[in-house]
C-alpha positions as CSV (number, residue, x, y, z in Angstrom):
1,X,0.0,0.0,0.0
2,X,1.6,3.5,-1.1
3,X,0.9,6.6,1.2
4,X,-0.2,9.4,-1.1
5,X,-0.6,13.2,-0.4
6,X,-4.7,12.7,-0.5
7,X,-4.3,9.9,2.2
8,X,-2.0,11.2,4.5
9,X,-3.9,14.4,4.5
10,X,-7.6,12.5,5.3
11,X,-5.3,10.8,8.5
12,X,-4.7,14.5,10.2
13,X,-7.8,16.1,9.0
14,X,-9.3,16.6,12.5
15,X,-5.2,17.0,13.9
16,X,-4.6,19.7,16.1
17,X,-1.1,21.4,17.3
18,X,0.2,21.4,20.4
19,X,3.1,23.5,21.3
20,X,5.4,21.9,24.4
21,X,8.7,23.8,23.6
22,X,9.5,26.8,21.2
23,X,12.7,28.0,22.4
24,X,14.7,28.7,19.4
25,X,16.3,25.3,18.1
26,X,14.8,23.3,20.4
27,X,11.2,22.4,20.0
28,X,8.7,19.9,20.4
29,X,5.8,20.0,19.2
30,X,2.5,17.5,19.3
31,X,-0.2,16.5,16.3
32,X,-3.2,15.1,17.3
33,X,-7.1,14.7,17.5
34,X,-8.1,15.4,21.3
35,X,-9.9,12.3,21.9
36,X,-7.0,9.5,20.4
37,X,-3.9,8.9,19.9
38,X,-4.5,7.4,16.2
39,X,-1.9,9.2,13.9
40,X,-0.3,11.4,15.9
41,X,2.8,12.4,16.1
42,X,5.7,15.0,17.4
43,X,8.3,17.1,15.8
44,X,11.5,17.3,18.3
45,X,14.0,19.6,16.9
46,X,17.6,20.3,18.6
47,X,20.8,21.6,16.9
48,X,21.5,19.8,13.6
49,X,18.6,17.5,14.1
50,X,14.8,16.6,13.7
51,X,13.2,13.6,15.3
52,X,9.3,12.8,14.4
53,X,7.9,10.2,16.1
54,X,4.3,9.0,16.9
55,X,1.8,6.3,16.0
56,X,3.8,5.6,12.5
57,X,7.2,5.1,13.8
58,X,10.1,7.2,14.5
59,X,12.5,8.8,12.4
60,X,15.7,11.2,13.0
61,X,17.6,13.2,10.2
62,X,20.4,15.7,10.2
63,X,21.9,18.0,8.4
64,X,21.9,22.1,8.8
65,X,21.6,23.9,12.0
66,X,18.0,24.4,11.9
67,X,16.0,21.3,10.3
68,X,12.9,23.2,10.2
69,X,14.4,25.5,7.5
70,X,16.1,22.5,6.0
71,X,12.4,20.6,5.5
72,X,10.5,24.2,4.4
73,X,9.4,23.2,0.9
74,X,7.7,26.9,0.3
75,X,9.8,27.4,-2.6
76,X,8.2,24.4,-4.7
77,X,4.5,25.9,-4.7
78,X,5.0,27.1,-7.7
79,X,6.9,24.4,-9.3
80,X,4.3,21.9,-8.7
81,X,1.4,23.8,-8.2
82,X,-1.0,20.6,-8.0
83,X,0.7,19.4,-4.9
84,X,-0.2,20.6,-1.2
85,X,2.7,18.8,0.2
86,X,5.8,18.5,-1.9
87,X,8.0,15.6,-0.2
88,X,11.6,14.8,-1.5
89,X,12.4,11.1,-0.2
90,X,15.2,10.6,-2.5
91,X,16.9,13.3,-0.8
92,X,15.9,13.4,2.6
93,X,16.4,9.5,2.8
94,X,20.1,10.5,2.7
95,X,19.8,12.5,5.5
96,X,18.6,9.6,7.7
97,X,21.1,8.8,11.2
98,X,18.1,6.7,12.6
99,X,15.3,4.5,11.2
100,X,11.9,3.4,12.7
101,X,12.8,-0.6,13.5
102,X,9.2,-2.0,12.4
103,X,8.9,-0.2,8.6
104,X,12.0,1.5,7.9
105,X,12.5,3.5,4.8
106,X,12.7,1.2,1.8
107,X,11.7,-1.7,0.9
108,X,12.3,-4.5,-2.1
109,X,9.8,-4.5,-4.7
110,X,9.2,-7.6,-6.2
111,X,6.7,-5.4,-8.9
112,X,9.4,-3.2,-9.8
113,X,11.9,-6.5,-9.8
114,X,10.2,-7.8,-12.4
115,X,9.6,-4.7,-14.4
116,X,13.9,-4.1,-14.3
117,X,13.9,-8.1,-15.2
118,X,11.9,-6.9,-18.5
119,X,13.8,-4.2,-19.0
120,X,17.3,-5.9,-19.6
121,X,15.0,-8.5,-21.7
122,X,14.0,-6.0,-24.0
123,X,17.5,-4.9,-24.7
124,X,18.8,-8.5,-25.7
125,X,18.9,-9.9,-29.2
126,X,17.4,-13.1,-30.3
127,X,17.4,-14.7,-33.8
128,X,13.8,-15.2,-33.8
129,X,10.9,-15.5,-31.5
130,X,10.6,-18.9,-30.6
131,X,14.0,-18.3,-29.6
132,X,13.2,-15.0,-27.6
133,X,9.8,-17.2,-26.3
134,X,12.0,-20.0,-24.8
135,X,14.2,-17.5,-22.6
136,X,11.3,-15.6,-21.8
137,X,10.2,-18.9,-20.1
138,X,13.2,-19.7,-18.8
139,X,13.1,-16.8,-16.7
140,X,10.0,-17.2,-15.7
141,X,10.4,-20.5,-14.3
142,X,13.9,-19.5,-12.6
143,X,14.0,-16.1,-11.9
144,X,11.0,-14.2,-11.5
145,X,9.7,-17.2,-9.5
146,X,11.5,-15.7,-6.8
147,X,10.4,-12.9,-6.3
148,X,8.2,-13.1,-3.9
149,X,9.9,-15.3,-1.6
150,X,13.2,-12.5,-0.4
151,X,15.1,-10.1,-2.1
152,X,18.2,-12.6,-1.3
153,X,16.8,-15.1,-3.2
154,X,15.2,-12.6,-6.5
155,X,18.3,-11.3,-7.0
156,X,20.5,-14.6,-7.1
157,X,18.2,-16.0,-9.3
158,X,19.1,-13.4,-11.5
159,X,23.3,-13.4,-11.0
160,X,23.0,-16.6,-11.6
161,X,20.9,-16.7,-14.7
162,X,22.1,-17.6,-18.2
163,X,20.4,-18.6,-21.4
164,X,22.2,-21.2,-23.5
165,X,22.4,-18.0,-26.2
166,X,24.5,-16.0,-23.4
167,X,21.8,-14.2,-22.2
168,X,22.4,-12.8,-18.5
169,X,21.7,-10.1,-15.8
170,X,25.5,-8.3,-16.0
171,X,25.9,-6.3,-12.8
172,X,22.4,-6.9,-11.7
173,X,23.4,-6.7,-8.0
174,X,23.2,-2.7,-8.5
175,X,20.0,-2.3,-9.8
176,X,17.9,-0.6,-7.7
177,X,14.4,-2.8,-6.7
178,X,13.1,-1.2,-3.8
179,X,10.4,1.5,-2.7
180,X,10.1,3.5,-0.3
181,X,7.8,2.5,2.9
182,X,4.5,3.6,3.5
183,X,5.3,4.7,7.2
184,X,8.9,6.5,5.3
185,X,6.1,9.0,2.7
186,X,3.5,9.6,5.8
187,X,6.3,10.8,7.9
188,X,8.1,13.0,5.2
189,X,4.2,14.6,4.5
190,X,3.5,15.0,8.6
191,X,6.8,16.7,8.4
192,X,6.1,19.4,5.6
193,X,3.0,19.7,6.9
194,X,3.8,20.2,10.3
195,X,5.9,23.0,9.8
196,X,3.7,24.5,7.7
197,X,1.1,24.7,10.7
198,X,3.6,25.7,12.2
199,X,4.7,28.8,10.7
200,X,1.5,29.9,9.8
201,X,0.2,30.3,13.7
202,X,3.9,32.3,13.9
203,X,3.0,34.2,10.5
204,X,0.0,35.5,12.5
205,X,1.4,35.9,15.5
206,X,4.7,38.4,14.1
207,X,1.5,40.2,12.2
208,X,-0.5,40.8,15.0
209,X,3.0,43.4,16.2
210,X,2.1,42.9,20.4
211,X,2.9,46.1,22.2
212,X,4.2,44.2,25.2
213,X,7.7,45.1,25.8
214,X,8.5,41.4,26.8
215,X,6.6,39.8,24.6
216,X,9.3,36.8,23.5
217,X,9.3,36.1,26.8
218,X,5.7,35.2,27.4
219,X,5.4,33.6,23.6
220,X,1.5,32.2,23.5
221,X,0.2,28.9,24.7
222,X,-2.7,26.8,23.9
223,X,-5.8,25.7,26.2
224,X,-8.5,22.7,25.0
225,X,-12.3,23.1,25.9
226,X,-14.1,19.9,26.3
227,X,-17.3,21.4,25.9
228,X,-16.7,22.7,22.3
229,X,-14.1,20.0,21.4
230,X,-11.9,23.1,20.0
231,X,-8.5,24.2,20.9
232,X,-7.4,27.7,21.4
233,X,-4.4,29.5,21.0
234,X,-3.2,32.4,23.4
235,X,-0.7,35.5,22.8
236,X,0.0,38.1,25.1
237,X,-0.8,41.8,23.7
238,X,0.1,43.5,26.8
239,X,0.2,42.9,30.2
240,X,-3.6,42.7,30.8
241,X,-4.8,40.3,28.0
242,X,-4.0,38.2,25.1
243,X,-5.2,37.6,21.5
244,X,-7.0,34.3,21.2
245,X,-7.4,32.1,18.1
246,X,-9.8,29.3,17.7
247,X,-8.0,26.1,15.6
248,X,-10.5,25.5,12.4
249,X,-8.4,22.2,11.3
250,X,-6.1,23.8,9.4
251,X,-5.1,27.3,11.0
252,X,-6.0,29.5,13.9
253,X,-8.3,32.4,13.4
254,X,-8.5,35.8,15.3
255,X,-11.6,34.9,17.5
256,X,-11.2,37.6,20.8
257,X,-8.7,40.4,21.8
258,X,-8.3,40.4,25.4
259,X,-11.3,38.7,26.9
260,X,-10.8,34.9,27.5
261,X,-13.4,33.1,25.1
262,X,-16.7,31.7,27.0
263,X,-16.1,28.2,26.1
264,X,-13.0,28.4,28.3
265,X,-14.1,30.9,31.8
């Protein structure tokens, strides 16, 4: 089963963001629905690192200072304008210094096996088809047989294969056959997407411009109401009140200036 955008974004519809720590570098931050812990998960961010972790593994990565910047994908919007999450596995893979023990990031393939099996077929020259018939059976009946029972086994098969015409899989130990995990594309979307939560409560926050002197001191917090099921979002104007936000699933809008909302007195 592949993750796709469509399905990853159906999982954290209802998600909603929890802020534990925001102090520069160092954060951790929660995604979740308020009543389960089904697909959640946190962002952890120290120097040089970002750990997710949650209900679909973990997963660390390295490599600038700050890995929020490193995972912003802001910049492909307009590249691939049909995507709301663009992901780079290929890349980010690389970046990997720990790997969720259950799933981890790739996989072998025995679909795309076969399809690279087909592809060195094409290229070979026969003197006529029964000729090219009878390998194609061969390889059939000792090679793509064993696909499906390890990768070990598929690609030995293969190394060892050779038609009486001299016919075989040169090199074949450096094809490429694998895919990446399901758990490996949901975390690379709750990543982009996380961030992107992210920075638009502090988009709204830095345009709100609170008066209080000490403002980066008191930052904003978030309260949950039972009674309304909603989560609301806090940030200090002055010394007397605070600008609350209500979650709507997908940002926080300007609900109150000053006054704490009624679901929460």
């Amino acid at each position: 089963m592949e993750c796709t955008e469509s399905r990853f974004l159906e999982d954290v519809k209802n998600h909603q963001m929890i802020i534990i720590r925001n102090d520069g570098l160092n954060r951790h931050i929660r995604f979740k629905r308020p009543d389960t812990i089904c697909y959640y998960f946190d962002l952890i961010t120290w120097k040089g690192h970002l750990c997710i972790t949650g209900d679909c593994g973990t997963y660390v990565f390295t490599r600038i200072e700050d890995m929020f910047a490193f995972f912003r994908t802001d910049k492909y919007e307009k590249i691939y304008p049909d995507k709301k999450l663009f992901i780079n596995p290929d890349y980010w893979s690389g970046k990997l210094v720990a790997v969720d023990k259950v799933d981890g990031y790739k996989k072998f393939s025995p679909d795309i096996f076969e399809d690279r099996i087909k592809e060195y077929f094409n290229e070979w020259e026969f003197n006529n088809d029964d000729q090219k018939k009878e390998v194609w059976e061969e390889i059939e009946n000792n090679v793509l047989c064993y696909c499906e029972d390890s990768e070990y086994t598929a690609y030995n098969a293969a190394i060892n294969y050779k038609s009486d015409y001299g016919h075989e899989f040169s090199d074949f130990w450096e094809v490429d056959c694998g895919e990446w995990t399901f758990r490996f594309l949901w975390n690379c979307y709750a990543i982009v997407w996380g961030i992107s939560v992210f920075d638009k409560l502090q988009d709204k926050n830095k345009a709100e411009k609170p008066i209080h002197p000490d403002i980066e001191k008191y930052g904003y917090f978030l309260m949950y109401s039972k009674s309304t099921n909603n989560w609301y979002a806090a940030y200090d104007e002055d010394s007397k009140g605070a600008a609350w936000y209500k979650w709507n699933g997908n940002d926080f809008d300007l609900i109150s200036r000053t006054e704490l909302p009624k679901d929460l007195n």
